[in-house]
C-alpha positions in Angstrom: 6.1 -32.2 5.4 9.3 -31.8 3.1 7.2 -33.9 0.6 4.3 -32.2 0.7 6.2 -29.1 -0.4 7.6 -30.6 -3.7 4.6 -30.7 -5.0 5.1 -26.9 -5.1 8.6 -27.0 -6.9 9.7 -28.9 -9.5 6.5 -30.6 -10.5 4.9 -28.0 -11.2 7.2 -25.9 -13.3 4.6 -26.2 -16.5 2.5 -24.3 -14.4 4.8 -21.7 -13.3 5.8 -20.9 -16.4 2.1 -21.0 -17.7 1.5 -18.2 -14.8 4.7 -16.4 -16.0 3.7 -15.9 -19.3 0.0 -15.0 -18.6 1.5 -12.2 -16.5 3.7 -11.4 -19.1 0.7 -10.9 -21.4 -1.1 -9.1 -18.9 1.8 -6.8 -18.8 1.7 -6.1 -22.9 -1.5 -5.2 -22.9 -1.7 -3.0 -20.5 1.5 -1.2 -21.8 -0.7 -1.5 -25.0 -3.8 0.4 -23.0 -1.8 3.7 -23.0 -2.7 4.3 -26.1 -6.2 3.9 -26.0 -6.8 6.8 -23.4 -7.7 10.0 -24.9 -5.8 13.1 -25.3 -8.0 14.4 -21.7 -7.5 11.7 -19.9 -3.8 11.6 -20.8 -3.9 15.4 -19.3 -5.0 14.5 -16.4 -3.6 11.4 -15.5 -0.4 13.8 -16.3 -1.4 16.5 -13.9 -2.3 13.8 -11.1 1.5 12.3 -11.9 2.6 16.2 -12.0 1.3 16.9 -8.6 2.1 13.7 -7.5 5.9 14.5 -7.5 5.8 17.8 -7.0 4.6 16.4 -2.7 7.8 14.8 -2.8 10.0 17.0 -1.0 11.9 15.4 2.5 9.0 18.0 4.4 6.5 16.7 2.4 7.4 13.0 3.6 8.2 13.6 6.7 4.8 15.6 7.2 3.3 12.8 6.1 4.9 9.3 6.5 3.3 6.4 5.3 2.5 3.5 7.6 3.8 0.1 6.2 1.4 -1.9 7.9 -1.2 0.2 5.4 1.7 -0.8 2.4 1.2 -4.2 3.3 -2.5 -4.3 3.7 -3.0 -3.5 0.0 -0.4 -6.4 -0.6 -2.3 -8.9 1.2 -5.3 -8.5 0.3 -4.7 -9.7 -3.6 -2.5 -13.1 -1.7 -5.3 -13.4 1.2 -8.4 -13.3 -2.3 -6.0 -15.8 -4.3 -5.6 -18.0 -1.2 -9.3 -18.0 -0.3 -9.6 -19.0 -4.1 -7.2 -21.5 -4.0 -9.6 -23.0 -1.5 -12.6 -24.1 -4.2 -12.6 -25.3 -7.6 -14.3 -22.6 -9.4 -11.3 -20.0 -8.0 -9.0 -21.4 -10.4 -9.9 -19.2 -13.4 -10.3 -16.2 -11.1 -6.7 -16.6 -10.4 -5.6 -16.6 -13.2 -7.6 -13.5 -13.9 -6.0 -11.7 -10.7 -2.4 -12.7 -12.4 -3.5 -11.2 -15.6 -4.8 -8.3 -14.3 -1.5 -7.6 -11.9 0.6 -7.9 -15.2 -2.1 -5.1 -17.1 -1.9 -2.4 -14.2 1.9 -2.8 -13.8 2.1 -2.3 -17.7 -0.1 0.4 -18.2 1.8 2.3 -15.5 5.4 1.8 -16.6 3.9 1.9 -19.9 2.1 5.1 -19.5 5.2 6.9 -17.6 7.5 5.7 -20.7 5.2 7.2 -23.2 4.6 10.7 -21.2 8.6 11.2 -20.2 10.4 8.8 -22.3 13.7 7.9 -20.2 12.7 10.2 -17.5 9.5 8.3 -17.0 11.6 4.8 -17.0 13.8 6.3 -14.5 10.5 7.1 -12.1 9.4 3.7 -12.9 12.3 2.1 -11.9 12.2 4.3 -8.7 8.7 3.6 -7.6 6.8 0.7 -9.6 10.3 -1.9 -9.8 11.5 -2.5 -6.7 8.5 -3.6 -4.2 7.8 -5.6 -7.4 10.1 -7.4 -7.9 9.6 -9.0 -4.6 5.6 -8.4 -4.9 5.3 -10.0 -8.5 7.1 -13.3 -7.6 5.1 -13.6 -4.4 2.2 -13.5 -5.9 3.1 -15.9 -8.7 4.3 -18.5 -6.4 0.9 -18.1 -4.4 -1.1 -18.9 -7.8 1.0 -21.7 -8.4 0.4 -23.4 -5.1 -3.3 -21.9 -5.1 -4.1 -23.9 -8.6 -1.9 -26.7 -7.3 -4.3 -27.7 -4.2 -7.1 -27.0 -6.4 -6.4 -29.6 -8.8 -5.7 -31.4 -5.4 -9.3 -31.2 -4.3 -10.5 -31.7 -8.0 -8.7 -35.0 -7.7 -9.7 -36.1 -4.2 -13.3 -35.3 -4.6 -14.4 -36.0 -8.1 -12.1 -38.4 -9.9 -10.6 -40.5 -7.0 -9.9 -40.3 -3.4 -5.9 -39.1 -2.7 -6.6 -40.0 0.5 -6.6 -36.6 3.0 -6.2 -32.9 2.8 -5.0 -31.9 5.4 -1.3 -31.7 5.0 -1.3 -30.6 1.6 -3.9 -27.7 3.3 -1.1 -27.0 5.9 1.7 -26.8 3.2 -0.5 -24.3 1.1 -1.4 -22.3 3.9 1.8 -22.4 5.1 3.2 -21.5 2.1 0.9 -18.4 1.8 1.6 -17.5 5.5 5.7 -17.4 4.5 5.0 -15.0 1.4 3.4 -13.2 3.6 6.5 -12.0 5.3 8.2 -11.3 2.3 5.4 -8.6 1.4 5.9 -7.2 4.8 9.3 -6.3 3.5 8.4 -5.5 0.2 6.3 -2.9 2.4 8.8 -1.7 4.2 10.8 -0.8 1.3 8.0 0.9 0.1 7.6 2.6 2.7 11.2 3.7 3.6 13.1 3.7 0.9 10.6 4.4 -2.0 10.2 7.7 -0.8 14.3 8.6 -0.2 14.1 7.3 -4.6 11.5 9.4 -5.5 12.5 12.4 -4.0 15.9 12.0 -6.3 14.2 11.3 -9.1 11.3 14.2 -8.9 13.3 17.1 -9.6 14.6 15.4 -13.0 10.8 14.8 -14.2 9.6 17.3 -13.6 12.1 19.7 -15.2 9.8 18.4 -18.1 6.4 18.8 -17.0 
């Protein structure tokens, strides 16, 4: 099994970084999109954001509370589609497509709350977009990685020669997927938990703008 799992490492850091930087483009253009929205749909995605903040008050939460299991289910669904993907040929530029597309709505939203309250809004970034991410963002990169990688795998196997079986890689892949798993679950716990406690010091200082 430990060899089956370096196929998901080293060898394939081209690929990681290919993945890296298509998120990284994804992420430019939708910090890019902000400006494309009109001056009405910049009102009301403000008001939304506005109203947004103004719920966040400890009674608010507590009224309220957030089940992480409902966190995680949002999560899961974008590593459960990639690793169903993973599982034919065609998936591969869908992939791709989902990693591009993570990259665009984190961008436009960090983006966006730059461009409404300038270091305010980076502050309420940093408080609710970063910090799931940065354990959500990897996660899903790593998935891709090892999605693509046992694609080529089958690509291999069934068209150009026989690799001999599929089954332990499929293990490793699914395993793999089944790990990362676990790490959203705490990336939704966070979210859940802590998230809220952020935002709740970070609302009063937006808003003192809006």
């Amino acid at each position: 099994m430990p060899s089956v799992f370096r196929i998901y490492s080293k060898e394939q850091l081209p690929l990681y970084m290919f993945v890296c930087v298509l998120f990284i483009m994804g992420v430019v253009f939708g910090a890019l999109l902000v400006n494309a929205l009109t001056l009405e749909q910049k009102q009301e995605v403000s008001q939304y954001l506005s109203t947004f903040l103004q719920s966040q008050t400890e009674e608010a939460v507590r009224a309220k509370p957030v089940s992480p299991l409902e966190s995680f289910g949002v999560h899961f669904k974008w590593v459960f589609l990639i690793w169903l993907l993973g599982l034919s040929v065609v998936g591969m530029p869908i992939i791709l497509i989902l990693d591009f597309l993570k990259g665009v709505l984190i961008g436009f939203t960090v983006g966006y709350l730059a461009g409404q309250w300038s270091w305010k809004g980076m502050l309420f970034a940093l408080a609710s977009v970063a910090p799931q991410n940065l354990i959500v963002v990897p996660v899903i990169i790593i998935c891709s990685v090892t999605a693509i990688t046992f694609s080529f795998l089958l690509v291999r196997n069934r068209l150009l020669q026989r690799t001999g079986p599929v089954g332990r890689p499929f293990a490793a892949f699914s395993l793999t997927s089944l790990t990362l798993c676990g790490l959203l679950f705490g990336a939704a716990l966070f979210e859940c938990y802590v998230s809220p406690i952020l935002l709740q010091w970070v609302a009063p200082m937006v808003l003192g703008d809006v």
